[in-house]
C-alpha positions as CSV (number, residue, x, y, z in Angstrom):
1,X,0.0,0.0,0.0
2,X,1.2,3.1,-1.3
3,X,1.5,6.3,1.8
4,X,1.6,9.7,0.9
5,X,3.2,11.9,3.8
6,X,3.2,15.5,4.2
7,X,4.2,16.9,6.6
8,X,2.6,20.0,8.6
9,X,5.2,22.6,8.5
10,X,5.1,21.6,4.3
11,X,1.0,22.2,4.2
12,X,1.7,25.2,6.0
13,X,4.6,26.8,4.2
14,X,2.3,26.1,1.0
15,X,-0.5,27.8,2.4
16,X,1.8,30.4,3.4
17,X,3.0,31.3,-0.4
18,X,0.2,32.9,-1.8
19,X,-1.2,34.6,1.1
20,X,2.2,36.4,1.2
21,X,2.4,37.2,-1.8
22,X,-1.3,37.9,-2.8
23,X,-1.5,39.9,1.1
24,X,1.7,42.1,0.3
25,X,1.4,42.8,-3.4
26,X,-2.7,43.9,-2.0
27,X,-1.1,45.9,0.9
28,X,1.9,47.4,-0.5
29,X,0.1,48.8,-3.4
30,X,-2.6,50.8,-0.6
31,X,0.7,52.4,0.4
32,X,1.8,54.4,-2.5
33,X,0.5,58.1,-2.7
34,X,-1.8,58.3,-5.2
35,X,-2.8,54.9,-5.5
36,X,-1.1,52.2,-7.5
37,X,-2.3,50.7,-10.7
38,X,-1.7,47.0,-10.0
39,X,-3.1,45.9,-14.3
40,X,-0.3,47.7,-15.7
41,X,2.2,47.9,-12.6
42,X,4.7,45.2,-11.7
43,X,5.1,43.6,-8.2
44,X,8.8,44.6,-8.8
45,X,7.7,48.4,-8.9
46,X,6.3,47.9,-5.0
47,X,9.7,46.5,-4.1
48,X,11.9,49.2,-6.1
49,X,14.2,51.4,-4.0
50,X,12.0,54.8,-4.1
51,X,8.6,52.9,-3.6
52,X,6.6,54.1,-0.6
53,X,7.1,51.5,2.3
54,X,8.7,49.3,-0.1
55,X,10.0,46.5,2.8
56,X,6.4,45.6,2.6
57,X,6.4,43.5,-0.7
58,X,10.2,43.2,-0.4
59,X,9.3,41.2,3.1
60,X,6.3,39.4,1.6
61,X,9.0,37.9,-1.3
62,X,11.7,36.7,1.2
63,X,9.2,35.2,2.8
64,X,7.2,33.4,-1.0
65,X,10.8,32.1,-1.9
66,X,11.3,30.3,1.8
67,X,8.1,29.1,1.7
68,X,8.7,27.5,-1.4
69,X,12.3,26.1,-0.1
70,X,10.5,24.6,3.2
71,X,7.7,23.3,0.8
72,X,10.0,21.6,-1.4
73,X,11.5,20.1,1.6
74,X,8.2,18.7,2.4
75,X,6.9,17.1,-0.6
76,X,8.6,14.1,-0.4
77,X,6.6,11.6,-2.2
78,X,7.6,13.6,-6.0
79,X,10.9,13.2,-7.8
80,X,14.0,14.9,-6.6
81,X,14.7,16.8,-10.1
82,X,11.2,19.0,-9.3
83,X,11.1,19.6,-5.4
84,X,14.6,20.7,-6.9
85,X,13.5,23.2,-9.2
86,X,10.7,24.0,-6.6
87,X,13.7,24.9,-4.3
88,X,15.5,27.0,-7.4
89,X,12.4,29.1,-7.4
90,X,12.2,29.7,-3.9
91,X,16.4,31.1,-4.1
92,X,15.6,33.1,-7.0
93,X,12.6,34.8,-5.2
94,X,14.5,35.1,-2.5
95,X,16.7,36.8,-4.7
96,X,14.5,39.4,-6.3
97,X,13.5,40.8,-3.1
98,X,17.5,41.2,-2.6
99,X,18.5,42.7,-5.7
100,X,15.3,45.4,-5.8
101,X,14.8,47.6,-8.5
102,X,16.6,51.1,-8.6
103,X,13.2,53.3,-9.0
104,X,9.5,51.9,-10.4
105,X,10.4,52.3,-13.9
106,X,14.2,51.4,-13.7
107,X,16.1,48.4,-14.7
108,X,18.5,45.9,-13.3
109,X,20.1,43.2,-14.6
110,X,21.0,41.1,-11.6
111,X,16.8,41.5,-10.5
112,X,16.0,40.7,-14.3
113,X,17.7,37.4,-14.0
114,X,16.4,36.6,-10.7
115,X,13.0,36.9,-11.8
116,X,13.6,35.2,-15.1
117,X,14.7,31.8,-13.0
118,X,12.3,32.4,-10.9
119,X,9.0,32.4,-13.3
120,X,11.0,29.4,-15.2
121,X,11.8,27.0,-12.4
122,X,8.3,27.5,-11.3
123,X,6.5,26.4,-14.2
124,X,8.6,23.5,-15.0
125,X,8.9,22.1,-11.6
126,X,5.5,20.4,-11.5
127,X,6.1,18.1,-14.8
128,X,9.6,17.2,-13.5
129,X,8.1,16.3,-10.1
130,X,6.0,13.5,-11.9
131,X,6.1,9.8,-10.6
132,X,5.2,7.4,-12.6
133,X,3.8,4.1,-10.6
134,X,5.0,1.0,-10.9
135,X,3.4,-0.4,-8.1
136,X,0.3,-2.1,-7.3
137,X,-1.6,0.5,-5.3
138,X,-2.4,4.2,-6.4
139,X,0.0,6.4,-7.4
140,X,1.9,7.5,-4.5
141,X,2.8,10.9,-5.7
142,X,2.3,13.6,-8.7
143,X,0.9,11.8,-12.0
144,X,2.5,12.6,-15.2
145,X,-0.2,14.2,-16.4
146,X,-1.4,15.8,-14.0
147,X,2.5,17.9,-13.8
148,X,2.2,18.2,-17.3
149,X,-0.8,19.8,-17.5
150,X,0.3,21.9,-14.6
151,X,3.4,23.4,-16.4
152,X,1.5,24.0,-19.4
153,X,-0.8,25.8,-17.9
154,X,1.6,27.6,-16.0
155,X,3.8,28.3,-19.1
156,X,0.6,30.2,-20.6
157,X,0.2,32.3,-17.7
158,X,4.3,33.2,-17.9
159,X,4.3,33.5,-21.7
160,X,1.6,36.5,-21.4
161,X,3.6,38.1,-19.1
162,X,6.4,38.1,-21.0
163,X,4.9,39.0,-24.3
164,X,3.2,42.0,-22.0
165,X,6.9,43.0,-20.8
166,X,8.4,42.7,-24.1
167,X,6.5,44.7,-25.9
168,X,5.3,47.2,-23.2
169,X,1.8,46.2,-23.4
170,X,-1.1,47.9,-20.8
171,X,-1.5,45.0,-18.8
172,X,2.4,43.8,-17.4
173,X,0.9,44.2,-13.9
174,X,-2.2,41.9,-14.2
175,X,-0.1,39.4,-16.7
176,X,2.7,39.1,-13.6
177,X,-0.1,38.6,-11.0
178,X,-1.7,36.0,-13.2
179,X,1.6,34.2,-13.6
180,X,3.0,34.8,-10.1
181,X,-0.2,34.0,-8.3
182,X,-0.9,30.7,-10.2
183,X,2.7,29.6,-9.6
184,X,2.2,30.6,-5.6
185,X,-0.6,28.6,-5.4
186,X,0.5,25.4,-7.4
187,X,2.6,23.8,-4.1
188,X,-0.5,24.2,-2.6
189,X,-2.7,22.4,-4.9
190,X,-0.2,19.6,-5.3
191,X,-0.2,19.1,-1.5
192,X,-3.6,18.9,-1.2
193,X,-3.6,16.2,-4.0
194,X,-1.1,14.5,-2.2
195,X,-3.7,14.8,0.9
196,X,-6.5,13.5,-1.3
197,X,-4.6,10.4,-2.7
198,X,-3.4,9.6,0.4
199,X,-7.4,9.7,2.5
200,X,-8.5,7.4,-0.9
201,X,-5.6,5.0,-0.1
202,X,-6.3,4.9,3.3
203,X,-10.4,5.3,3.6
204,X,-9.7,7.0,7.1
205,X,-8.3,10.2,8.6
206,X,-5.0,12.2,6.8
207,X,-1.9,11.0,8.4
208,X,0.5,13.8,8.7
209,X,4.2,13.3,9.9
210,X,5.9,15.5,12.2
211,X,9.0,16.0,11.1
């Protein structure tokens, strides 16, 4: 019989990821005189050097790319190559947040490449995290489908953004949030897979671990 373990602390730091980064990206932007125009700003922008009470999202991105380092940790049950890359993403957030922007509408190459590993580590991870089962029971981790599908979903969601960044298109700010938020969230949906393959192994109540 096949037993899928996750751990607390690994269901939490998922949780953790998105509220983080959906709460300070939401907060951050009720900050900045005037307002802030979160469909055609960047998340970067609320992070740059002459943002109002820019430690705000620059806090809310150290903590996304730990989350997804103690996630990774977690998710034992999926193939080393994609908690891997899970972890990648989670350094390159980290990353960002430490090479900020110069000013909202300024450049910088070492944030630019950050960011770039950190949108493409977390789109492939999910299909390189795949397990395919040779074993009697149920699958004991992610299928290859389903990681599959996952990436190419979250390629989509990356691939607008960048066509909106490349050629300075109206919406960069709600193309990053797409992409961003859907890759924040993806831990946390493979967790609760995990979760769900685990109570239809079992036909009783979740085990966790502890550790």
């Amino acid at each position: 019989m096949c037993r899928v373990r996750v751990p607390r602390w690994a269901l939490l730091s998922a949780t953790a990821a998105p509220v983080l980064l959906i709460g300070g990206w939401t907060l951050a932007a009720a900050r900045q005189p005037g307002g802030f125009d979160q469909v055609s700003g960047t998340i970067s922008a609320l992070a740059a050097r002459d943002a109002t009470d820019r430690w705000i999202m620059t806090v809310a991105l150290l903590g996304l790319g730990l989350c997804h380092c103690v996630t990774a940790a977690g998710l034992r049950s999926l193939r080393p190559a994609g908690r891997a890359l899970l972890a990648l993403g989670g350094v390159a957030t980290v990353a960002v947040a430490a090479f900020p922007l110069p000013a909202e509408r300024g450049s910088s190459t070492p944030h630019g490449l950050a960011a770039a590993v950190a949108f493409g580590a977390l789109a492939l991870w999910p299909a390189l995290a795949a397990r395919r089962d040779r074993g009697p029971g149920p699958a004991a981790g992610l299928t290859p489908r389903q990681g599959t599908t996952a990436t190419a979903l979250l390629l989509l969601a990356v691939g607008w953004f960048v066509v909106e960044l490349a050629t300075g298109g109206p919406r960069i700010g709600l193309s990053e949030r797409v992409a961003a938020g859907a890759e924040a969230l993806c831990p946390l949906v493979v967790a609760l897979t995990l979760l769900r393959r685990l109570s239809g192994v079992n036909r009783g109540p979740l085990l966790y671990t502890r550790r």
